[in-house]
KOLLOBA-768964 format. One record per residue (C-alpha): x, y, z. Coordinates in Angstrom, 1 decimal. Each point is the difference from the previous one (the first is absolute). Layout:
BEGIN
<guza x="X" y="Y" z="Z"/>
...
This chain:
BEGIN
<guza x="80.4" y="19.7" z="31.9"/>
<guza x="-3.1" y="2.8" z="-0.8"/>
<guza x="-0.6" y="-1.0" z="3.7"/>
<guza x="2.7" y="1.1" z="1.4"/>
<guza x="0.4" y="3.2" z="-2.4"/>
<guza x="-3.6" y="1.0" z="0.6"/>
<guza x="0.6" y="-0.2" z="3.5"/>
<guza x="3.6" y="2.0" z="0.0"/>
<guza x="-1.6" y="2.8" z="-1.8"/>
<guza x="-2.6" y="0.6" z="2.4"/>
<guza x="1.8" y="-0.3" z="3.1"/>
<guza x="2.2" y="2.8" z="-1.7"/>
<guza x="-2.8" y="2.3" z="-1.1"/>
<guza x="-1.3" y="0.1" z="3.6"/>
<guza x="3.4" y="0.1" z="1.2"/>
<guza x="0.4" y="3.8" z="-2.6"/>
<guza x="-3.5" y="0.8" z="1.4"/>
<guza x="0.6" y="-0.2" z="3.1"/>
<guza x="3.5" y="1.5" z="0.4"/>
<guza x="-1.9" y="3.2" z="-2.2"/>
<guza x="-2.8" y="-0.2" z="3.0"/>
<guza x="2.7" y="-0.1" z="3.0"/>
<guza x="1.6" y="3.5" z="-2.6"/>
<guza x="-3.6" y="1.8" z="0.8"/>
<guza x="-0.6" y="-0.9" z="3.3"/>
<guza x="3.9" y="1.1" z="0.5"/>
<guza x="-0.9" y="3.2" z="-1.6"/>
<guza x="-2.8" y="0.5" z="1.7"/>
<guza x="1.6" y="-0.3" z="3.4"/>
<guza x="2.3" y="3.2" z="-1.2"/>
<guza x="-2.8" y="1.8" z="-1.4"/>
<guza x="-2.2" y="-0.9" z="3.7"/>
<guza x="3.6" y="1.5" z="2.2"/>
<guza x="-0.2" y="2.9" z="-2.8"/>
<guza x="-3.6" y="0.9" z="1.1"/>
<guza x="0.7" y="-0.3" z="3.9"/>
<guza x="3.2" y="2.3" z="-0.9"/>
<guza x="-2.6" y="2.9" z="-0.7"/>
<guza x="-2.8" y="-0.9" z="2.6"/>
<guza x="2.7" y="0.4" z="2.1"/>
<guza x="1.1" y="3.4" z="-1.2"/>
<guza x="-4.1" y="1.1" z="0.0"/>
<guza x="0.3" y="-0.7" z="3.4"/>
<guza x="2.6" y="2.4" z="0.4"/>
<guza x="-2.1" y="2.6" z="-1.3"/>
<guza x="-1.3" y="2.4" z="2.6"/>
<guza x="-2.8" y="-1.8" z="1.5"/>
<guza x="-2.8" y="1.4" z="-1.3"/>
<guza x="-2.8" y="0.3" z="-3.2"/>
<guza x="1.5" y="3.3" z="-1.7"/>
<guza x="1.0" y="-0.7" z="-3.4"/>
<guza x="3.2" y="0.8" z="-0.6"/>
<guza x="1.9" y="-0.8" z="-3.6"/>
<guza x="2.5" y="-2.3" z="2.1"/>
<guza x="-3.2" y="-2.2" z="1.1"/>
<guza x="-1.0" y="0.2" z="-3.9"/>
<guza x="3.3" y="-1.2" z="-1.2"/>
<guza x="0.3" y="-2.7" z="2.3"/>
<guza x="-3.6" y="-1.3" z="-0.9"/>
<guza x="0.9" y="0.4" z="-3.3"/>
<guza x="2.9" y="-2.9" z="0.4"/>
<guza x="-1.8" y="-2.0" z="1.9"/>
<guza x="-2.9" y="-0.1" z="-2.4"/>
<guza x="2.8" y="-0.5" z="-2.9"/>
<guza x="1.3" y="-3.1" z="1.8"/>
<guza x="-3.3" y="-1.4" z="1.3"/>
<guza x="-0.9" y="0.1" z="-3.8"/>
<guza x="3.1" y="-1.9" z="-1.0"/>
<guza x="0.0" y="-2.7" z="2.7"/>
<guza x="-3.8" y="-0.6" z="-1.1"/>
<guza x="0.8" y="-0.6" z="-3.7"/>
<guza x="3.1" y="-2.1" z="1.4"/>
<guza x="-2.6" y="-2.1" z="1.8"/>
<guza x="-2.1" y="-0.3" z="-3.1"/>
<guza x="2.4" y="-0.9" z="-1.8"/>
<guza x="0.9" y="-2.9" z="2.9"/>
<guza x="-3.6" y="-1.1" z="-0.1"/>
<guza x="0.0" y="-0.2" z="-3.6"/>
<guza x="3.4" y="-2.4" z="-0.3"/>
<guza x="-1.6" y="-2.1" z="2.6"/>
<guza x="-3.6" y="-0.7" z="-1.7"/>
<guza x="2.3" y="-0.6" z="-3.0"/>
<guza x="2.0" y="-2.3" z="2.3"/>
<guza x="-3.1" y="-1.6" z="1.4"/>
<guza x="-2.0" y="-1.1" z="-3.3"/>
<guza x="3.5" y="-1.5" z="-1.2"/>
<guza x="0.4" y="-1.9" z="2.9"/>
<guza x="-4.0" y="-0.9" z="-0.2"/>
<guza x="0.7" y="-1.2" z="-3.5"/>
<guza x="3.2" y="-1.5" z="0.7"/>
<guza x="-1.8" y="-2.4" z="3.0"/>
<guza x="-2.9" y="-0.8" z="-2.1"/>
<guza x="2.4" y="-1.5" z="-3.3"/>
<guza x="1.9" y="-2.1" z="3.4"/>
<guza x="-3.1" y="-0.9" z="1.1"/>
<guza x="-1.1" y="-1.5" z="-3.1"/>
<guza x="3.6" y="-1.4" z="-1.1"/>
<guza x="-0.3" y="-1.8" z="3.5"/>
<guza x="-3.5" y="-1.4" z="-0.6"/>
<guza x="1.7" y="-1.9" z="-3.8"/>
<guza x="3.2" y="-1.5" z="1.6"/>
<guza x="-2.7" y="-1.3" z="3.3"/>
<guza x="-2.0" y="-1.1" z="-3.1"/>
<guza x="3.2" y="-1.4" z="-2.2"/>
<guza x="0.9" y="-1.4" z="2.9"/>
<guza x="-3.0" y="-2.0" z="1.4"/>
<guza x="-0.3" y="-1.5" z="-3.2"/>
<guza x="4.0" y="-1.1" z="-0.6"/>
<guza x="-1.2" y="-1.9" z="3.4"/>
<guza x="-2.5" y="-2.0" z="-1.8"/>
<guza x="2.0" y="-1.1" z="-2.6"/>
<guza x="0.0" y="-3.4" z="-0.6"/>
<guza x="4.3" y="-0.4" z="-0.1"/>
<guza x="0.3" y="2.0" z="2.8"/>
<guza x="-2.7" y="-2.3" z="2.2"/>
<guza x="1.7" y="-3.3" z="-1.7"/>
<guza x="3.8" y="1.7" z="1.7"/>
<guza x="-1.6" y="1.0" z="3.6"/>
<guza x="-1.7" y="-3.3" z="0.3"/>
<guza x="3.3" y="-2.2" z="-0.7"/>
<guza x="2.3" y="2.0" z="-1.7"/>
<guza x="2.3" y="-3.1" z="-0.4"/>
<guza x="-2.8" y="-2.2" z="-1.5"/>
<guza x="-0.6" y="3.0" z="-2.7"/>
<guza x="4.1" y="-0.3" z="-0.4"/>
<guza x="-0.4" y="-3.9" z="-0.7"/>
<guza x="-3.0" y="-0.3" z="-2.2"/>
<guza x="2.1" y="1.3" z="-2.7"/>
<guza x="0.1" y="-2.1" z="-3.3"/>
<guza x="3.7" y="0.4" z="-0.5"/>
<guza x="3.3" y="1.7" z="1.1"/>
<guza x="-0.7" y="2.7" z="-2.0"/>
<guza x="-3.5" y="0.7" z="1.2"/>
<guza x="1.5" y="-0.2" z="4.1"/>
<guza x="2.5" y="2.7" z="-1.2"/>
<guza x="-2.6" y="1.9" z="-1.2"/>
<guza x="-2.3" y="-0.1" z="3.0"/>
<guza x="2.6" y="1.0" z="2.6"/>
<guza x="1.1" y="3.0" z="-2.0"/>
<guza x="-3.7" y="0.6" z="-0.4"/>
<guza x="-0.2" y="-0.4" z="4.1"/>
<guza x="2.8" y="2.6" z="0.8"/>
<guza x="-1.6" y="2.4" z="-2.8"/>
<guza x="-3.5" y="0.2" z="1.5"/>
<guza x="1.4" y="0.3" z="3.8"/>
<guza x="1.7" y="2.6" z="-1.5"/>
<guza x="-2.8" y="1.8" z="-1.3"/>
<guza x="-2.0" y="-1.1" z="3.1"/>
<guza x="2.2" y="1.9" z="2.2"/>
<guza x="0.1" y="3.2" z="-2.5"/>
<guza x="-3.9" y="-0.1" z="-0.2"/>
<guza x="-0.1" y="-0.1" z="4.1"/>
<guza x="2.9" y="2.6" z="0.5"/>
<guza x="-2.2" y="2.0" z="-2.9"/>
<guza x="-3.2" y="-0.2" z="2.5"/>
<guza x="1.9" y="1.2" z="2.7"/>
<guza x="1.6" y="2.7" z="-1.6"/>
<guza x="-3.1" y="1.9" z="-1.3"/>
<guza x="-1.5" y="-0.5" z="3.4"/>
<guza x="3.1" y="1.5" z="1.3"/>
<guza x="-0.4" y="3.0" z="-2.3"/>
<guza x="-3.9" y="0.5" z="0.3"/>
<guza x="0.7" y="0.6" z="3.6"/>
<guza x="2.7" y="2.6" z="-0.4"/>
<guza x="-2.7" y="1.5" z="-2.5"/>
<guza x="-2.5" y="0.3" z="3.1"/>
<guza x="2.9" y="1.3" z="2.5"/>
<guza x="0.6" y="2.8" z="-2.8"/>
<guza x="-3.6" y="0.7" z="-0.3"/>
<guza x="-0.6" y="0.7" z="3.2"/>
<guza x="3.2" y="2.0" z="0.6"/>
<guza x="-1.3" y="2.3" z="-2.5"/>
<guza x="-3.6" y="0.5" z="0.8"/>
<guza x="0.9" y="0.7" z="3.4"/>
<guza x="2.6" y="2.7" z="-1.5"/>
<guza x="-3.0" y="1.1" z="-2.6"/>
<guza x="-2.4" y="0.2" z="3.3"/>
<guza x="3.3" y="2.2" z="1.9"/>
<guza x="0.3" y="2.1" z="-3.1"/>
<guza x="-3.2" y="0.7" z="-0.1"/>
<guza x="-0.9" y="1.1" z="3.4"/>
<guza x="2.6" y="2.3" z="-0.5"/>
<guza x="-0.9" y="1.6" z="-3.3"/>
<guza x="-3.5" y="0.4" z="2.0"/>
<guza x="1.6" y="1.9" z="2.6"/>
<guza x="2.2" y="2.2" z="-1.7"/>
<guza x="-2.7" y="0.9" z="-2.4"/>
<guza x="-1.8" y="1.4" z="3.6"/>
<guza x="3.1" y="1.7" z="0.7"/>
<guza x="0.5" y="1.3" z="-3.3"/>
<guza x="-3.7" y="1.6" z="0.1"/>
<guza x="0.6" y="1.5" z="3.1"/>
<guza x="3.2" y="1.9" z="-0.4"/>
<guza x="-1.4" y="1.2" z="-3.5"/>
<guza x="-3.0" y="1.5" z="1.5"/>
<guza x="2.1" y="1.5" z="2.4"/>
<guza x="2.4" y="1.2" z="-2.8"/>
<guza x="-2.7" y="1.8" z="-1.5"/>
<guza x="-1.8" y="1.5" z="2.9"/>
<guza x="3.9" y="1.2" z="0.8"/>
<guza x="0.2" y="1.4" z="-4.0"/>
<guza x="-3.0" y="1.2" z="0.7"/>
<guza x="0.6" y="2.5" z="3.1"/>
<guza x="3.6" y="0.9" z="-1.3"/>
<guza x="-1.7" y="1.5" z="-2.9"/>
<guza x="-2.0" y="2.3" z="1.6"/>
<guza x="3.4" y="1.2" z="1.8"/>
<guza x="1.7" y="0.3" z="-2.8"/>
<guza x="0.5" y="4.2" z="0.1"/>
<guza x="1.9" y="-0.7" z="3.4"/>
<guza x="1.8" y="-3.0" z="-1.1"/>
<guza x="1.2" y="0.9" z="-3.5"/>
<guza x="1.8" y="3.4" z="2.3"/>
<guza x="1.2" y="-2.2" z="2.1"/>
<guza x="1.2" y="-2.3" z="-2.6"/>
<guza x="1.4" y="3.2" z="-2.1"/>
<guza x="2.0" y="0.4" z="3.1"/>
<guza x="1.6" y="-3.5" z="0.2"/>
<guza x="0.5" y="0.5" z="-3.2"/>
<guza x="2.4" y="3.3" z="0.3"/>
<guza x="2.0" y="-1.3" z="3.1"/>
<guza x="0.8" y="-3.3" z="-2.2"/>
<guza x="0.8" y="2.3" z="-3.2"/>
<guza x="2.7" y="1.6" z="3.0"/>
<guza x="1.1" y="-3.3" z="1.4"/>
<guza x="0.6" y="-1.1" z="-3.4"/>
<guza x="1.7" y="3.4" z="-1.0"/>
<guza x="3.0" y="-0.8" z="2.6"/>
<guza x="-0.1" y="-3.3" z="-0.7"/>
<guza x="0.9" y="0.4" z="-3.8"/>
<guza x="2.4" y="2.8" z="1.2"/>
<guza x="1.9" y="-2.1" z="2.1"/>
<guza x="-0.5" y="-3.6" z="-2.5"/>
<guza x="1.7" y="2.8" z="-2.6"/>
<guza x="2.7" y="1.7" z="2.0"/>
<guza x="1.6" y="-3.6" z="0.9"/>
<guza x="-0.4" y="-1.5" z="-3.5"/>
<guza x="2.0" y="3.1" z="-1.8"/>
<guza x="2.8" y="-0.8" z="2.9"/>
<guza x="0.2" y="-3.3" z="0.5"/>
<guza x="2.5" y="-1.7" z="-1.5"/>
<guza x="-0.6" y="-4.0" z="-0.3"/>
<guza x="3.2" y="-2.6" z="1.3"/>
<guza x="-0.3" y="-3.5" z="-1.0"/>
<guza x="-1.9" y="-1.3" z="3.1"/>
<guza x="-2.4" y="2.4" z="-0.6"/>
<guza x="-0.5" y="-0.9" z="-3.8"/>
<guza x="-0.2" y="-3.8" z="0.9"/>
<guza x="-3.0" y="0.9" z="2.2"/>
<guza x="-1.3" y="2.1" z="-2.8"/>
<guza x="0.1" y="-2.4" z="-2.4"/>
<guza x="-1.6" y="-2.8" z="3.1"/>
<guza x="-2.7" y="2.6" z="0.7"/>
<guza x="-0.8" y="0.3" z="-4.2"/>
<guza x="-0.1" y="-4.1" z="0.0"/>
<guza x="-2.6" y="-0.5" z="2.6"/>
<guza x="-2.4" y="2.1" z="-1.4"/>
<guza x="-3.5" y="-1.5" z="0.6"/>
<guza x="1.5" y="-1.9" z="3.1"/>
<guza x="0.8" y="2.8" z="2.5"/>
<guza x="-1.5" y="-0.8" z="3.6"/>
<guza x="-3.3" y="2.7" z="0.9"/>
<guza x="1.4" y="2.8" z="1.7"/>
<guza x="-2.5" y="-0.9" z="2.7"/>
<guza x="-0.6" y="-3.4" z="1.4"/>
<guza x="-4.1" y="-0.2" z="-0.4"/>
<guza x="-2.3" y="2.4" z="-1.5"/>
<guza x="-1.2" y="0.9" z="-3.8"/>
<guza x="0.5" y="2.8" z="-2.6"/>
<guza x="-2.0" y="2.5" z="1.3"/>
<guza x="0.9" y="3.0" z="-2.8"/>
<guza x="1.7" y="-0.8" z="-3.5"/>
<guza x="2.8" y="1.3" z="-2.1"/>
<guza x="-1.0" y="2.9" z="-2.0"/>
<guza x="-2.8" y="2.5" z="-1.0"/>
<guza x="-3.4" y="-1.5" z="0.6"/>
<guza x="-3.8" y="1.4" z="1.1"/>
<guza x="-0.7" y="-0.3" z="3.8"/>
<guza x="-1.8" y="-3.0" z="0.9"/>
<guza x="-3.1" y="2.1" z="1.6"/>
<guza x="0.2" y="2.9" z="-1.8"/>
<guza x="0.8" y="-0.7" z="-4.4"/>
<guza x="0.4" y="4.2" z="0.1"/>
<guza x="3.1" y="0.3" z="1.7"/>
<guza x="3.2" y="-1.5" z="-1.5"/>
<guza x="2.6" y="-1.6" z="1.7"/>
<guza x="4.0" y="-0.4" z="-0.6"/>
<guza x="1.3" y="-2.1" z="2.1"/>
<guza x="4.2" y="0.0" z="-0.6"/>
<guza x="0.0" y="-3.7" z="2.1"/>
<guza x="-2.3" y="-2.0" z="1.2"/>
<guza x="-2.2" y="-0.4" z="3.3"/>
<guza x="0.2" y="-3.0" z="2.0"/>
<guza x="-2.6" y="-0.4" z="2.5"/>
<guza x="1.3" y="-2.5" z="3.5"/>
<guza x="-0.9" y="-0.4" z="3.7"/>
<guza x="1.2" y="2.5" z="3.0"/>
<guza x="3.1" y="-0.7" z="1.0"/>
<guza x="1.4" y="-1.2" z="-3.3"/>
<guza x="3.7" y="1.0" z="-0.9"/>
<guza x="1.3" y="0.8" z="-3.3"/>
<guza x="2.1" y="-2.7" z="-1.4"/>
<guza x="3.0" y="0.6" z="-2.7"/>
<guza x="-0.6" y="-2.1" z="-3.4"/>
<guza x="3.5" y="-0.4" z="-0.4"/>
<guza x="3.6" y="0.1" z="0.8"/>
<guza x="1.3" y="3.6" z="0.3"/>
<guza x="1.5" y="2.8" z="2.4"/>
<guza x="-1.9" y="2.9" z="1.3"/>
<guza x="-0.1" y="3.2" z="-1.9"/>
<guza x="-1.8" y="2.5" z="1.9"/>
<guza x="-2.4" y="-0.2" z="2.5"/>
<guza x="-2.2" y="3.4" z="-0.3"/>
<guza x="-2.4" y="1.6" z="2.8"/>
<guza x="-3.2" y="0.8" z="-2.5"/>
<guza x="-2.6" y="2.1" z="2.6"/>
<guza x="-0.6" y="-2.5" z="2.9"/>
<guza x="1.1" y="-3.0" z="-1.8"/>
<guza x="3.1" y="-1.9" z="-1.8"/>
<guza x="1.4" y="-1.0" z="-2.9"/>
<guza x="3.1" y="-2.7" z="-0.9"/>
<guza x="1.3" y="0.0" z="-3.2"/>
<guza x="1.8" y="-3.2" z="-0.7"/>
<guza x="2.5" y="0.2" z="-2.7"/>
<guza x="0.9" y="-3.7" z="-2.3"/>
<guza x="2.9" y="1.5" z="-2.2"/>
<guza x="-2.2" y="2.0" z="-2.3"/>
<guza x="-3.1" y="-1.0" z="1.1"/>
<guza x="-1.9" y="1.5" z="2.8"/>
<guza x="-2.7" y="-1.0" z="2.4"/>
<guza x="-2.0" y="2.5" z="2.0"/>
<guza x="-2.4" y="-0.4" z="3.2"/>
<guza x="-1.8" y="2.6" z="1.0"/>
<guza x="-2.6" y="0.9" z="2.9"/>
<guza x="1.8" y="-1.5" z="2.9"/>
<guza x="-0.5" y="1.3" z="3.4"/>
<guza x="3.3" y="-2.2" z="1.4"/>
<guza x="3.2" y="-0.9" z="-1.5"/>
<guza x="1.9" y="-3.2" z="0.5"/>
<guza x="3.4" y="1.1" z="-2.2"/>
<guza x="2.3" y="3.1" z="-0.6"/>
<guza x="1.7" y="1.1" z="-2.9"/>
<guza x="2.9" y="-2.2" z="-1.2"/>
<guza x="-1.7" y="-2.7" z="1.5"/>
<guza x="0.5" y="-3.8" z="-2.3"/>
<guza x="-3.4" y="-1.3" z="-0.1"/>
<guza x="-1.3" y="-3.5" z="-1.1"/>
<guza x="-3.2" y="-0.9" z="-1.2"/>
<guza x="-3.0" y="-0.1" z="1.7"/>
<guza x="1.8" y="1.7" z="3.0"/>
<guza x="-2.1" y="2.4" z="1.7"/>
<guza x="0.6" y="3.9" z="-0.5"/>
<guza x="-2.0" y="1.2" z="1.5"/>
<guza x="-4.0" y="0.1" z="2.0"/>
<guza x="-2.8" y="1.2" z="-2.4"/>
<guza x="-2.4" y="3.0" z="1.2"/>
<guza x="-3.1" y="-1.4" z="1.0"/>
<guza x="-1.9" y="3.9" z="-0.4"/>
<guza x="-2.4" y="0.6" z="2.3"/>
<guza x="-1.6" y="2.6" z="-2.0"/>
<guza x="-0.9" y="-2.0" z="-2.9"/>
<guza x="-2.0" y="-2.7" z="2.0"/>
<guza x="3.2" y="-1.9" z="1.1"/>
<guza x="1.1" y="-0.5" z="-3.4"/>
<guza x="3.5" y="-1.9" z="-0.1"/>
<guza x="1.3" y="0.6" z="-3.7"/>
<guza x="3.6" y="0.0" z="-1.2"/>
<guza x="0.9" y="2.0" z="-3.1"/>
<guza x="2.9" y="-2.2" z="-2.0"/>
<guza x="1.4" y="1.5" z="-3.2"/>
<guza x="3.0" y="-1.6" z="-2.4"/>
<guza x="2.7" y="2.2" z="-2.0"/>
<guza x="2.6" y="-0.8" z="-2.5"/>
<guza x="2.2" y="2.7" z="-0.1"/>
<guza x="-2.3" y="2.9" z="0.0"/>
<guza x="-2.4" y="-2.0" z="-1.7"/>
<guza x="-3.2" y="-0.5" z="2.1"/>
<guza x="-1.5" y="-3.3" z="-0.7"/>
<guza x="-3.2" y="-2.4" z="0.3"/>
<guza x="0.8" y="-2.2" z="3.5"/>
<guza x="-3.0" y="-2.4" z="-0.9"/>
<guza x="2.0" y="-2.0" z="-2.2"/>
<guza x="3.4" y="-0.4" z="1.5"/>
<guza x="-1.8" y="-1.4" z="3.1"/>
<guza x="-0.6" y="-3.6" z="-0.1"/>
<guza x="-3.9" y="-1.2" z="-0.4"/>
């Protein structure tokens, strides 16, 4: 019985070990698409070496997620050398149970009953002294062919698991030996993009009387964008009077906070919610009334939920579509093409419209998403799902 329990518990613990692994290496395949997302979108930079703040933020992500799919592999290398040892130790207990039964068993062979019932098993039967003592003998017979067979079918089960002990063992040193040619060569890649993170930090620095006007000027047109924005987010909600439908998706839009689709199919979080320093230059403060996210050329806008158009405003030479959820609003700004018209029922995820991939700001594609309630402006991160 502390055979069989032994064995059930570590056929289980390898069996949690390994499905944690497979979670890694699962994770590690998101975080790998994550990283060709952005190489991708550095290639859509304008092709040269001038260091621009796009180039900086991009190699700024990539070095974020090149640093969490390394510890993700340590971590992987780190469950399997656990893995490995136990399954070392696990073989060498086997190996040493099987050597006792081989040992338990060669000597039950040369036991003087058991030779007296191979070589005439009838003759032992017969010799008895009495009834009683015949009785005996048979019951004695069945007992230890019995025991025979459970000794045998013992023998052959240890072997049975000290070879599924080597299979495992080699699985996972050839998984150690994958892991680690990986974590080698993402440690190269890792070195390389931070030296050319730093060489970029480096030249934008010495810009930085150019860049921060420039920036101050980005800075005014979004402080106007945002303006007519809130004008128009305002002017509806003091008007707008909600009928049941509308409350219903309200009250659906509320619920699946934390689960709402991306607004944009691929890409990453380029600028956060609120008043921060820049990321290049800790002087000049920045408040940002949405958030920033950062995708490839050609991407569209996607609504995060059910709704009807509100407005669709003409901000300079781009768009904006306000999506209105009963009391609840959902903005999308810098698009160069529109997919919908006011009054038009939307669904999620459907496309609104094409995002401005800018020419003048080194082919940056970036859409500018921003949540109300009511008048309320408020923090997109959380009500969009992880």
């Amino acid at each position: 019985m502390k055979h069989w329990l032994t064995i059930i518990v570590i056929i289980c613990c390898v069996g949690l070990q390994a499905q944690t692994v497979k979670d890694l290496q699962q994770e590690q395949k998101k975080l790998q698409q994550q990283i060709q997302q952005t190489d991708k979108m550095l290639g859509e930079t304008k092709q040269n070496e001038k260091a621009t703040a796009n180039k900086l933020n991009l190699l700024n992500k990539d070095i974020k997620d090149r640093k969490r799919l390394i510890s993700n592999i340590n971590s992987e290398i780190t469950m399997l050398n656990r893995d490995i040892n136990s399954l070392n130790t696990r073989r060498t207990e086997l190996q040493d149970e099987l050597g006792q039964l081989q040992q338990d068993y060669a000597q039950l062979v040369r036991a003087t009953h058991y030779a007296d019932m191979q070589a005439s098993p009838l003759m032992f039967l017969f010799s008895a002294d009495n009834f009683q003592q015949l009785i005996r003998r048979i019951r004695y017979m069945q007992q230890f062919q019995q025991y025979r067979k459970n000794q045998v079918a013992k023998i052959q089960q240890v072997q049975t698991d000290i070879d599924i002990q080597n299979n495992l063992l080699t699985e996972r040193r050839q998984t150690r030996t994958q892991a680690l040619n990986t974590q080698k060569r993402e440690h190269d890649n890792l070195t390389r993009t931070e030296r050319k993170q730093q060489q970029m930090l480096s030249e934008l620095k010495k810009k930085e009387k150019d860049l921060t006007a420039q920036l101050k000027k980005q800075q005014k047109r979004a402080e106007e964008i945002n303006r007519k924005i809130d004008e128009m987010i305002r002017k509806q909600a003091s008007t707008t009077t909600l009928t049941k439908e509308q409350q219903l998706i309200a009250g659906g839009f509320e619920k699946n906070k934390g689960l709402l689709p991306w607004p944009i199919e691929k890409g990453f979080i380029s600028g956060t919610f609120g008043t921060h320093a820049h990321p290049i230059y800790p002087d000049i403060t920045i408040n940002n009334k949405g958030i920033y996210l950062q995708t490839q050329s050609g991407s569209s806008a996607r609504a995060v939920y059910e709704g009807e158009v509100s407005a669709c405003l003409v901000l300079g030479s781009t768009f904006a579509v306000i999506v209105q959820h009963g009391n609840y609003r959902t903005v999308y700004s810098n698009l160069d093409k529109l997919y919908v018209k006011q009054g038009d029922k939307v669904q999620p995820k459907q496309a609104l419209g094409r995002i401005l991939t800018d020419s003048n700001d080194d082919n940056k594609t970036e859409l500018f998403f921003q949540i109300y309630q009511d008048r309320t402006l408020l923090n997109p991160t959380p009500w969009l799902a992880k």
